[in-house]
C-alpha positions in Angstrom: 0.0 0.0 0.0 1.0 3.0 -0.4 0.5 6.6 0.7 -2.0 7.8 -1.7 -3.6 4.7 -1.3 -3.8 4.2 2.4 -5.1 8.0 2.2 -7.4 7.8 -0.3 -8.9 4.3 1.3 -9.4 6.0 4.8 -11.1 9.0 3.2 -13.5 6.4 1.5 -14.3 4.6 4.5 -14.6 7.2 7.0 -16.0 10.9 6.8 -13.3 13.0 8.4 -11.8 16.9 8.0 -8.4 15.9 8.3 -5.3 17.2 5.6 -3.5 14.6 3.8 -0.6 16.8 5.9 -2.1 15.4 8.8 -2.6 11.7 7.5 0.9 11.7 6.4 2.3 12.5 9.6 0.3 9.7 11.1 1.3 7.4 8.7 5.0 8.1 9.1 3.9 7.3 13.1 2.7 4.8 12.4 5.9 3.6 10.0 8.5 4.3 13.1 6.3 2.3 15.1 7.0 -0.5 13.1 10.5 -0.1 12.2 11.7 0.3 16.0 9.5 -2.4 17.4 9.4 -4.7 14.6 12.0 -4.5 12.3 15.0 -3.4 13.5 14.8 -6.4 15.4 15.4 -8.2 12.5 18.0 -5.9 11.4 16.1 -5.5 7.9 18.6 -3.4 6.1 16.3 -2.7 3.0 14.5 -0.1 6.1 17.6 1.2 7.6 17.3 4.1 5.7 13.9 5.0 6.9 13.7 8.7 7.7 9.9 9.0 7.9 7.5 11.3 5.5 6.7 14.7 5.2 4.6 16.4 2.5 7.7 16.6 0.6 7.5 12.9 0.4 6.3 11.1 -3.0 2.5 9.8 -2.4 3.7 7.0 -4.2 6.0 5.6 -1.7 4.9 2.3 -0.5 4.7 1.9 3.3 6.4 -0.6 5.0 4.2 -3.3 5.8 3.4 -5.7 3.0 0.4 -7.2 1.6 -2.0 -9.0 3.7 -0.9 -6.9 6.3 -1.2 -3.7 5.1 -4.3 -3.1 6.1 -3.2 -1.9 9.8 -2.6 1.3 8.2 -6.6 2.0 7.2 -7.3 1.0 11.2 -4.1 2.9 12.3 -5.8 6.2 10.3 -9.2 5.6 12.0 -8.1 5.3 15.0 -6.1 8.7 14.9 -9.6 10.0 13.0 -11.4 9.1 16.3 -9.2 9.9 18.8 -8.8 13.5 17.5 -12.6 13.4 17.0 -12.8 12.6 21.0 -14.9 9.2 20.1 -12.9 7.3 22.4 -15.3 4.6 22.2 -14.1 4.3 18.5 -10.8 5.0 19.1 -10.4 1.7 21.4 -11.9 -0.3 18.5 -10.1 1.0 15.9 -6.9 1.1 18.1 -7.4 -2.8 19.1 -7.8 -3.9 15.6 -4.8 -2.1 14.5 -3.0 -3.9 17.0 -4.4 -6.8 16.6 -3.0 -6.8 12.8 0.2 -5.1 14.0 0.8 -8.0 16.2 -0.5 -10.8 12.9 2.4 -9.1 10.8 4.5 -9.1 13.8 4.6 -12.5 13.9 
């Protein structure tokens, strides 16, 4: 998946007011989670290089969580959507499902 996609996916799914500037940050959150809890375990060189995104950053970059996993980064963005909305409610389901597949790629 990549940027654009994870973005324009979330903005399919789930009414929100939020900039892509905002969606990109959470995505590169989301990204550093990964690479420092998951990955560099492994020392996986091909991320070493992993400096986050910006807006300066190509919407075509693919993020680093591969196919059938990917999907963490739709529940990842609704999860951020709620809990910046203040539907906490929403926020603990969206933030248990994305951690629920975090923990699926994981192993």
């Amino acid at each position: 998946m990549t940027i654009h996609e994870a973005i324009t996916r979330i903005d399919s799914l789930k009414f929100n007011t939020y900039t892509n500037h905002d969606k990109i940050a959470w995505l590169s959150r989301a990204d550093w989670n990964v690479k420092h809890h998951i990955l560099d375990k492994y020392e996986c060189t091909e991320v070493n290089t992993f400096e986050g995104y910006t807006d300066n950053t190509d919407i075509h970059t693919k993020l680093l969580v591969p196919p059938p996993y990917d999907e963490l980064y739709l529940r990842w963005l609704e999860a951020q959507i709620d809990y910046y909305n203040a539907e906490y409610e929403g926020y603990n389901t969206s933030i248990l499902m994305y951690n629920t597949d975090l923990e699926a790629y994981a192993d």
